[in-house]
N, C-alpha and C positions, 0 to 999 in steps of 0.2 A: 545630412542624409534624411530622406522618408521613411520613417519608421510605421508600419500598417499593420493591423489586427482586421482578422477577419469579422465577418456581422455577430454577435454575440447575443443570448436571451437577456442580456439589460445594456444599458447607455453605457456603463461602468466598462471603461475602458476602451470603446471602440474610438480610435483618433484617427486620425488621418493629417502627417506634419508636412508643411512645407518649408521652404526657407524662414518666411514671414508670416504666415497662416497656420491658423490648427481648424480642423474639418470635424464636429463632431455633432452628433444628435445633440437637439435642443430638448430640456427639461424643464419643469415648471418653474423651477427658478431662475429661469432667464427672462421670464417676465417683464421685470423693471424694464433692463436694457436694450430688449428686442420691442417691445413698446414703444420707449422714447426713438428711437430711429424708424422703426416704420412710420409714426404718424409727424414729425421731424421730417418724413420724406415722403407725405402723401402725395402731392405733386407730380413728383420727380417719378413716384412708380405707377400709379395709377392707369397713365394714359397705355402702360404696355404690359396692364395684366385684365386676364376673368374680372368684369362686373360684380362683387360680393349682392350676394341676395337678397332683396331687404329686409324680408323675414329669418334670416339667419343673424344671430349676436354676433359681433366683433372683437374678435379676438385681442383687436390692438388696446379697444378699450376693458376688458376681463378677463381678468389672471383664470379664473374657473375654466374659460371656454382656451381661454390658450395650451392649460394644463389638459384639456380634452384633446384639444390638435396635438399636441405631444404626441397623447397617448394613442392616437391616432396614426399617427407616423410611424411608434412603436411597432402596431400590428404589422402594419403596410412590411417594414424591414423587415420580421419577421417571417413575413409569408415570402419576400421574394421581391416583392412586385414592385416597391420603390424605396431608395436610400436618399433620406433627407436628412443635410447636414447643415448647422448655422457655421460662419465662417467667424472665427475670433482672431483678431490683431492685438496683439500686446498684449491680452488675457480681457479682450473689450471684443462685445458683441459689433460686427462691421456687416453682415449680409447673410447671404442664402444660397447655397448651391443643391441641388436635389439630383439624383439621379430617377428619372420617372420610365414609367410606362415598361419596365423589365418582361421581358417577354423570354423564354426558356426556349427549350425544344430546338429545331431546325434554323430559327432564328435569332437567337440571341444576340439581341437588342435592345439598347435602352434609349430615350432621350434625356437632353440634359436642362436644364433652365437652372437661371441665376440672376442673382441682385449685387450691387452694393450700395452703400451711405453713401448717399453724394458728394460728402464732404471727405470722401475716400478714394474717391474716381478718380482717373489719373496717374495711378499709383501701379497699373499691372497687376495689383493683387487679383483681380479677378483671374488672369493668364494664367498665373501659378496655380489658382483654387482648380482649376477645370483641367490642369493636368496630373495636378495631385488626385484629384477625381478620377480620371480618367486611368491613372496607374491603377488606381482601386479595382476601378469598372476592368479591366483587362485581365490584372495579375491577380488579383485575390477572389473575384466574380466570376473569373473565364467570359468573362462576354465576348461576342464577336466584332459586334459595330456596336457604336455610340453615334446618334444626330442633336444636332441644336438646328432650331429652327428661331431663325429671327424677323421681327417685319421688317422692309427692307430699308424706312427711313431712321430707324433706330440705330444710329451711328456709333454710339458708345459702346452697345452687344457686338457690336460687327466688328468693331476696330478689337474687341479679345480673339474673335477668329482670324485676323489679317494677321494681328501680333504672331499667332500661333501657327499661322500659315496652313489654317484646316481648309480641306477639300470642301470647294462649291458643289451643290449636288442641281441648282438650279432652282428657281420659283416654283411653289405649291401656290397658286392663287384662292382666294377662301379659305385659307387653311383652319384659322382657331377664327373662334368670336373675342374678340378683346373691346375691352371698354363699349361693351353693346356694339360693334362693328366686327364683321366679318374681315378680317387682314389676307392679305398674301402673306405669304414666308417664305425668306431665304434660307435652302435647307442645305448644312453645311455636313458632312460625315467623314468618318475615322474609322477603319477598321482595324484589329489588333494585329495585320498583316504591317500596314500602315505603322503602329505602333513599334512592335520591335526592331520596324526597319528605320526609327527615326529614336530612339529609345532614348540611347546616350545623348543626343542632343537635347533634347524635351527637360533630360536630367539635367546636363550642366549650363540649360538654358535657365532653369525655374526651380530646380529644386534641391540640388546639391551646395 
């Protein structure tokens, strides 16, 4: 089963279970672990994120500025506006799932972006993370739609939305600036109409 807790004023308890994954806010002591994999996977994630600025320090290399982006993300949860969760496999930091951009009112909406360790890929954990996610974003959030937007030759992000069988919404051309280049994106969406009409599947595809 998914066992889920609503957003809470600290880290302290908010989880999010999957079969194989637990979804929770990262704290300053996940440094070590969340360090050695991101720079382990410079490479690998680089070409398909924001440019870091080069007058801004590096989180990957300073536990200080890392414990800052926590606390960062803290607020963000807090206000609403975005739910950012490190994804842990066997009690070992493995990635990143974020629920971004939460918008309230009329539209309740969020988008989604996500990583894993390369050395993890392969494995559908990511499929599982974005539905256990997206139970979240649905049943404990009320949101209405959820989008992931991917560049369109970025085959490993896309093969989690085929796996999942999410709605194409069709090419945004220009959409982000990644790696100092302006990308299209394939923008994929789920509304919670969508959801509970597919619910029990989702479930005892990924997460029961």
């Amino acid at each position: 089963m998914t066992a889920m807790h609503p957003a809470r004023p600290s880290n302290v308890g908010l989880r999010i279970y999957g079969r194989r994954v637990v979804l929770r806010p990262l704290v300053a002591q996940d440094f070590n672990g969340w360090s050695e994999v991101r720079r382990r996977n410079g490479q690998w994630l680089t070409v398909w994120e924001p440019m870091r600025l080069v007058h801004h320090p590096d989180p990957e290399l300073n536990r200080d500025v890392f414990a800052a982006r926590c606390g960062a993300r803290d607020r963000e949860r807090l206000n609403g506006s975005q739910y950012a969760f490190g994804i842990f496999v066997d009690g070992a930091f493995a990635g990143e799932i974020n629920l971004n951009n939460v918008v309230r009112g009329a539209f309740k909406s969020a988008t989604i972006g996500y990583w894993i360790d390369k050395a993890r890929a392969g494995r559908s954990l990511m499929s599982e993370a974005v539905v256990a996610l997206a139970m979240y974003a649905f049943e404990e959030l009320h949101l209405h739609r959820l989008e992931i937007c991917i560049i369109p030759r970025n085959t490993n992000s896309r093969r989690v939305m085929e796996k999942l069988d999410i709605r194409t919404e069709g090419v945004a051309e220009r959409f982000l600036e990644i790696n100092g280049v302006w990308e299209d994106h394939v923008r994929y969406g789920i509304t919670v109409e969508e959801w509970i009409e597919r619910r029990e599947e989702f479930l005892a595809d990924w997460l029961n």
